[in-house]
VOGU-3710 file (C-alpha; in Angstrom, 3 decimals, decimal comma):
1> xxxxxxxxxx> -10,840/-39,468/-8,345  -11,144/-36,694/-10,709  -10,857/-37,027/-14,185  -9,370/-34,523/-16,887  -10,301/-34,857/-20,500  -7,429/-32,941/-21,657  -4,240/-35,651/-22,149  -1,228/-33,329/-21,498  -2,949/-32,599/-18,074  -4,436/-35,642/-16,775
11> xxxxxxxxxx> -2,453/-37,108/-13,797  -0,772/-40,268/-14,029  -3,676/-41,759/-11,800  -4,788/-45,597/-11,892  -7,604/-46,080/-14,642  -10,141/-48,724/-15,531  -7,551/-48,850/-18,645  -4,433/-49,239/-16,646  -6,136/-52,243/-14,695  -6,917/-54,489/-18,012
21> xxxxxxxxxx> -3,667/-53,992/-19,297  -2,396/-55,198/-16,215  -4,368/-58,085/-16,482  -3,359/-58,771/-19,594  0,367/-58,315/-18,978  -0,001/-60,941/-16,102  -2,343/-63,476/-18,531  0,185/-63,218/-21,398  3,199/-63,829/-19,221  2,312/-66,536/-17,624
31> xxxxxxxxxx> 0,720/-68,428/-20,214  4,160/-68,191/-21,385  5,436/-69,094/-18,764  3,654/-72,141/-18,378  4,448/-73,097/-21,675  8,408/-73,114/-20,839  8,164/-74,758/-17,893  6,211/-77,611/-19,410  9,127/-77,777/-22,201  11,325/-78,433/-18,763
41> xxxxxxxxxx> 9,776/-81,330/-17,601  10,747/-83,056/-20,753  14,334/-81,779/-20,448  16,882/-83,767/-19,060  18,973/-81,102/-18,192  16,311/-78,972/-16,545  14,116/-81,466/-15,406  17,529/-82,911/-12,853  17,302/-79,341/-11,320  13,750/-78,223/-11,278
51> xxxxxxxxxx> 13,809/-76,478/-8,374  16,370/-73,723/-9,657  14,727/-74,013/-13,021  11,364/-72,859/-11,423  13,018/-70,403/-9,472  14,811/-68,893/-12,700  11,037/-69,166/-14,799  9,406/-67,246/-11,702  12,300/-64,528/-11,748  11,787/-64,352/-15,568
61> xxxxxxxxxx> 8,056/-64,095/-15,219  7,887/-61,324/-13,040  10,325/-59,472/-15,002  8,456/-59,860/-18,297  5,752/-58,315/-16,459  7,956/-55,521/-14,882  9,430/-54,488/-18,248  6,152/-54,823/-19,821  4,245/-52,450/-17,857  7,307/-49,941/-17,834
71> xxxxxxxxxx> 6,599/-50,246/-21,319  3,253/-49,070/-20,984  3,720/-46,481/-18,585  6,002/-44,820/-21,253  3,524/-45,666/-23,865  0,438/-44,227/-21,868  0,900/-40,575/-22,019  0,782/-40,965/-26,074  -2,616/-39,380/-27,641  -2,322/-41,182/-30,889
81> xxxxxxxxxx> -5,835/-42,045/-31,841  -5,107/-44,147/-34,372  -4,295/-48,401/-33,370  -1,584/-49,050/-36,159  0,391/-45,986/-35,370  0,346/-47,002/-31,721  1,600/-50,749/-32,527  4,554/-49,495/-34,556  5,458/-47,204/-31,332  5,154/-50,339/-29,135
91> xxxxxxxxxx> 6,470/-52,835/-31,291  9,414/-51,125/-31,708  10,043/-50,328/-27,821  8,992/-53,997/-27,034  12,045/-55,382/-29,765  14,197/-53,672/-27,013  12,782/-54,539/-24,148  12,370/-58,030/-25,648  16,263/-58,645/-25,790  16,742/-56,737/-22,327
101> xxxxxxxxxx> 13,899/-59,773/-20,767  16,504/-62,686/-23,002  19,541/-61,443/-21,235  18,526/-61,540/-17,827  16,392/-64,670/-18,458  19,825/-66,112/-19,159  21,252/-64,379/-16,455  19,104/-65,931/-13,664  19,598/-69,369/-14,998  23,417/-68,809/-14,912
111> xxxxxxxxxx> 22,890/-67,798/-11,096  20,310/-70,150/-10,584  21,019/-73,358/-12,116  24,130/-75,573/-13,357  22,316/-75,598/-16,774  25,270/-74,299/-18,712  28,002/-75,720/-16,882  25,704/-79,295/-17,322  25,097/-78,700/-20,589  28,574/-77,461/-21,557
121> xxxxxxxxxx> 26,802/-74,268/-23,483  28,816/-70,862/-23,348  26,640/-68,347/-21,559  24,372/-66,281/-23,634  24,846/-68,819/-26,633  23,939/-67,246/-29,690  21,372/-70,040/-30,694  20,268/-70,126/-27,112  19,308/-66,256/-27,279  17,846/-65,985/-30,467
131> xxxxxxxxxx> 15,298/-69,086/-28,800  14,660/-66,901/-26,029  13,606/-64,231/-27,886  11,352/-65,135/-29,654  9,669/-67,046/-27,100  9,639/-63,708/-25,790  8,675/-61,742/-28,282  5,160/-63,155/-29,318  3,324/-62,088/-25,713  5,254/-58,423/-25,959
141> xxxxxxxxxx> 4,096/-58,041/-29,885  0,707/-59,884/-29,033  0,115/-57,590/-26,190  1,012/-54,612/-28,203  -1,422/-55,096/-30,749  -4,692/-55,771/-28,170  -2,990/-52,328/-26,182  -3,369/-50,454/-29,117  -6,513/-51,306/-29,949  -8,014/-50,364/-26,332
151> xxxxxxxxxx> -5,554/-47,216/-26,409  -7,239/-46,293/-29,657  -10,581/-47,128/-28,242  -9,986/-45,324/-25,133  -9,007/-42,274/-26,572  -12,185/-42,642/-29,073  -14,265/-42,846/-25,684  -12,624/-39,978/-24,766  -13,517/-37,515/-27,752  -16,669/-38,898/-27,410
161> xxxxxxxxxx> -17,287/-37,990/-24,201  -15,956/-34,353/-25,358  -17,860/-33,758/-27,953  -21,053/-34,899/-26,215  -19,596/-32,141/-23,452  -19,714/-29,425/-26,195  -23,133/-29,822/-27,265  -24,848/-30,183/-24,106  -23,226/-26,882/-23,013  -24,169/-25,525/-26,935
171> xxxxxxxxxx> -27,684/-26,805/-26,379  -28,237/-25,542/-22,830  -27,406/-22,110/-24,487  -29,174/-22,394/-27,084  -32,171/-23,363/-24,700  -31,257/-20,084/-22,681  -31,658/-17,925/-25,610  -34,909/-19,364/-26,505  -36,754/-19,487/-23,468  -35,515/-15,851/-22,605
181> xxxxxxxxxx> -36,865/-14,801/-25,715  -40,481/-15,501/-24,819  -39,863/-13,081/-21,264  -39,180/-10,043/-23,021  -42,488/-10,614/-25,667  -44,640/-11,291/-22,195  -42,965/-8,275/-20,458  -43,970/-5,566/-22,961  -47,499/-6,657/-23,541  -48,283/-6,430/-19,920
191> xxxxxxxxxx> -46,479/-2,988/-19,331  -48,236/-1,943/-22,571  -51,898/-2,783/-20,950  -50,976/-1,853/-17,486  -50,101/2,072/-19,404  -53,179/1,541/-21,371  -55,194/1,176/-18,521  -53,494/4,128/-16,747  -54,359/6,260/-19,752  -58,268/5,248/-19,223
201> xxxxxxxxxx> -58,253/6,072/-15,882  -58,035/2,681/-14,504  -55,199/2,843/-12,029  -56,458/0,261/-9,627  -56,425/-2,278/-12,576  -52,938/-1,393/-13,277  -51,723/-1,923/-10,105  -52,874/-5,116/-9,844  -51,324/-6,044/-13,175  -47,860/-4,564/-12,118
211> xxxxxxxxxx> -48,190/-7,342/-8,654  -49,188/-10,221/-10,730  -46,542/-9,353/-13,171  -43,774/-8,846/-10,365  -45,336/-12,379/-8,594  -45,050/-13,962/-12,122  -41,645/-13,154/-12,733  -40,123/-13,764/-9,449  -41,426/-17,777/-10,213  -40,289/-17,702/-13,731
221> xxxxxxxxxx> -37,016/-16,162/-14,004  -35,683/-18,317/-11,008  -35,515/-21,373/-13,228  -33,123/-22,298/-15,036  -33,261/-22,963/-18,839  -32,724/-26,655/-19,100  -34,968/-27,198/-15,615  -38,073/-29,809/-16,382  -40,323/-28,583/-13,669  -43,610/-30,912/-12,824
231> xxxxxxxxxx> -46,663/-30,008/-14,598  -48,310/-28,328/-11,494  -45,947/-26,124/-11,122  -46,079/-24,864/-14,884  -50,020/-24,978/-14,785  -49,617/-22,693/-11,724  -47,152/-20,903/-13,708  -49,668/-20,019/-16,397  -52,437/-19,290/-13,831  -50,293/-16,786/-12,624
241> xxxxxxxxxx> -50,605/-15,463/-16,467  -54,106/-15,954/-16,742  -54,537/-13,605/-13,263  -52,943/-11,131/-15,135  -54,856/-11,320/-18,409  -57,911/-12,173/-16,797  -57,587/-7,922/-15,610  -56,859/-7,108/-18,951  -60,028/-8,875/-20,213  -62,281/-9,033/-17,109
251> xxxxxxxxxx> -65,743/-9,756/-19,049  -64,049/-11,342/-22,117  -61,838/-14,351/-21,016  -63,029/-17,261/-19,139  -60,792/-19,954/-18,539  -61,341/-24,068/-18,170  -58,563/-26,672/-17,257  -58,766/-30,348/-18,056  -56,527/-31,633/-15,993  -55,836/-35,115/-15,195
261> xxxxxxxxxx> -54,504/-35,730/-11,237  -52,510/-38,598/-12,566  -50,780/-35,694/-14,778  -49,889/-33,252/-12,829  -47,131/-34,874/-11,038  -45,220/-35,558/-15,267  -42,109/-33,645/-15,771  -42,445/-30,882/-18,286  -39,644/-27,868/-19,845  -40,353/-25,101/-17,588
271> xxxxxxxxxx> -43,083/-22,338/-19,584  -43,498/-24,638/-22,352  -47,223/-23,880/-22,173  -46,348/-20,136/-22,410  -46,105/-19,274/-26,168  -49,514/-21,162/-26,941  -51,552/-19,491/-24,063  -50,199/-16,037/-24,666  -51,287/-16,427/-28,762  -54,586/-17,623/-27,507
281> xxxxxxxxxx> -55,201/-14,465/-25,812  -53,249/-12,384/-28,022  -55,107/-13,696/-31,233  -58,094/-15,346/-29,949  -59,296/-12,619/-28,147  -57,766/-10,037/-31,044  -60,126/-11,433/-33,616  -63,540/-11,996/-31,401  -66,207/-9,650/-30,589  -67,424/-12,471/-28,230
291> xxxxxxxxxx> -66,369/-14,163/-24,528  -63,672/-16,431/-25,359  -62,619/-19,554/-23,332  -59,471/-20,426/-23,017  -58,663/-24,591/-21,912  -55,362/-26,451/-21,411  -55,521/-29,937/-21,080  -53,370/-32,726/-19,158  -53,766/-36,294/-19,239  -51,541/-39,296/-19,251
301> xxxxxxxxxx> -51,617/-41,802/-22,497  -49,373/-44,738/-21,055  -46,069/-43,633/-21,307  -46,702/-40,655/-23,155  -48,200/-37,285/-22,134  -50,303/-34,979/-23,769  -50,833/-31,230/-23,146  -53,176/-28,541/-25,594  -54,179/-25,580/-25,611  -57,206/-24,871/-26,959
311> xxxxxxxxxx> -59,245/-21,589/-27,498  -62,585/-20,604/-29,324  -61,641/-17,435/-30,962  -63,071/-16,571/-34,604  -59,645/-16,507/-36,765  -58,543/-17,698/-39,581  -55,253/-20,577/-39,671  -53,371/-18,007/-41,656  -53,294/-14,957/-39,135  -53,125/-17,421/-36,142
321> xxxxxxxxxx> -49,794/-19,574/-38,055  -48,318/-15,694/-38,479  -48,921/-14,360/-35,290  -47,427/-17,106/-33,554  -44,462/-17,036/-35,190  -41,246/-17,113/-33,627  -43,042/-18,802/-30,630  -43,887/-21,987/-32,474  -40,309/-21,757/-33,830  -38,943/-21,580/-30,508
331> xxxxxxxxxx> -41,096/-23,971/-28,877  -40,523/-26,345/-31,166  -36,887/-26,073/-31,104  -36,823/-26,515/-27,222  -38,804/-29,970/-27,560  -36,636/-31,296/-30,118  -33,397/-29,995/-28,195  -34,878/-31,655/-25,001  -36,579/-34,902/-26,114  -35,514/-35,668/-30,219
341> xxxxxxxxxx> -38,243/-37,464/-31,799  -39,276/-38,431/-29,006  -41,554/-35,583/-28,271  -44,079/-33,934/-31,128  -45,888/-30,273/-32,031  -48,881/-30,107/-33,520  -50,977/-26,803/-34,317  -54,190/-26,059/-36,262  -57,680/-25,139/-36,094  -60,004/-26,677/-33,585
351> xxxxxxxxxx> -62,762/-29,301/-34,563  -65,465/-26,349/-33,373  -63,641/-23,618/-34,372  -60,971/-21,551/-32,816  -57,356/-22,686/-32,807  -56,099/-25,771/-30,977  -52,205/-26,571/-29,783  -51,398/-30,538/-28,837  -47,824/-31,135/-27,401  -46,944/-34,746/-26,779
361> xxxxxxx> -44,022/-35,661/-24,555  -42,632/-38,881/-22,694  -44,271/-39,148/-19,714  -41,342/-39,013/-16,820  -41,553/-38,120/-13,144  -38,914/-36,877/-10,680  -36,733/-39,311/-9,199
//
């Protein structure tokens, strides 16, 4: 069944809502009902002619239902949020529809029964009728209160549901923008060195760059931005980086993974990892007239997981916190769009030296 959030064009279809008022319609009528035909058996009058009397309650049962539920199938379409404003609406349709269910009441007794011509009581007897009604009237006003209440609740559920709507589709762009901001960064520096090392003669080298780079790219840019990928796939992801620096820096990067197997199947944001490998080499190597070795870590803590990044490049914590910038920012952002508090980033320098990245997540796998 398809559903539409917006009131003026969702389809008169049968809801979840729609089924407990009907319930409640039938529970309030004929605990009424029940409660008039036990005030027959002590009648004399009614009690001599039960059988027409039942007959007449059962009539007037199923039209108190009838009437009721017309009532709510002209209150339904209403979008008034608010319960009391509702009841007033309802109360003042079921005052009508109250006397309507006291005249034919009387009616079917008339055609069913002897009771006035018995009793010697003029049909539709003042006294009689204002009896009737409210006998009537405390399961329509009764049921108009607990309708407006689940109306109001309903349409709550509803805004709800809209609102949570409007920020997933906010967040998903705003996790578009940031994850396409760290392709462009990537992109530049590699055409950059791939020019460089046309300049120095080294053609070869560039060529291989531009094929890793093309082989990078077609993995990356097919996912989408929300997409939690497992962590195998992103390690490969950043090996498919590292090829590419590793031609850059051919006798000045090493790199070492510590990667749990129990890991590698976790579910991770697709090139989370990025932004904290790229500054490694960016800054790490940048600052250090020596080999540098770049690790990235995996291993499972219970129900948590925990990634770094870790390099041993001589820099200092203020030109590493500047340079990575807008990536921190952005990474950041993505965790806490993606997990809440749930997930943390933490960033400094490393016990021996260089700079260290931890990222600690929930630990989830694919379904």
């Amino acid at each position: 069944m398809t559903e539409y959030d917006d009131d003026e064009a969702r389809p008169l279809a049968f809801t979840r809502l729609d089924g407990t008022v009907v319930l409640l319609t039938a529970t309030f009528w004929t605990i009424n009902a029940i409660q008039l035909s036990a005030r027959s058996l002590i009648s004399p009058s009614e009690f001599n002619q039960m059988d027409g009397v039942m007959l007449a309650r059962l009539a007037s049962l199923m039209t108190g239902i009838l009437l009721t539920l017309g009532m709510w199938i002209i209150l339904r379409r209403l979008t008034e949020p608010r319960a009391f404003a509702w009841f007033w609406r309802a109360a003042a349709l079921g005052l009508v529809v109250c006397l309507i269910h006291t005249v034919l009441n009387a009616t079917y007794f008339r055609v069913l029964t002897d009771y006035h011509a018995s009793s010697g009581e003029f049909f539709l007897h003042p006294r009689n009728v204002i009896s009737t009604y409210i006998s009537f009237l405390w399961p329509i006003m009764t049921w108009s209160a607990l309708c407006a209440v689940m109306v109001a609740g309903d349409n709550l559920r509803r805004q709800q549901a809209r609102t949570a709507e409007a920020q997933a589709v906010a967040q998903q762009a705003q996790l578009a923008a940031l994850r396409l901001q760290i392709q462009p960064h990537f992109l530049f520096n590699t055409l950059n060195s791939a020019s460089s090392l046309i300049g120095q003669g080294r053609a070869q080298e560039a060529d291989r760059i531009l094929v890793q780079l093309a082989d990078f790219l077609k993995h990356t840019l097919a996912a989408v931005p929300r997409e939690l990928v497992r962590l195998e796939i992103e390690i490969d992801s950043q090996g498919r980086y590292l090829d590419i620096e590793e031609i850059r820096f051919p006798d000045r990067l090493s790199r070492r993974l510590l990667l749990e197997p129990e890991a590698m199947g976790a579910m991770v944001p697709s090139l989370i990892l990025q932004p904290f490998v790229e500054n490694a080499i960016k800054h790490g190597l940048a600052h250090s007239v020596v080999p540098v070795t770049l690790e990235v870590g995996a291993r499972r803590d219970g129900e948590r997981l925990k990634l770094w990044v870790s390099d041993d490049g001589s820099r200092t914590a203020t030109t590493c916190t500047s340079g990575l910038g807008r990536s921190l920012a952005n990474a950041g952002r993505r965790l806490h769009l993606l997990y809440g508090p749930e997930a943390s980033l933490r960033y400094g320098p490393g016990v021996e030296g260089g700079w260290r990245v931890d990222v600690e997540l929930p630990f989830e796998v694919a379904a």
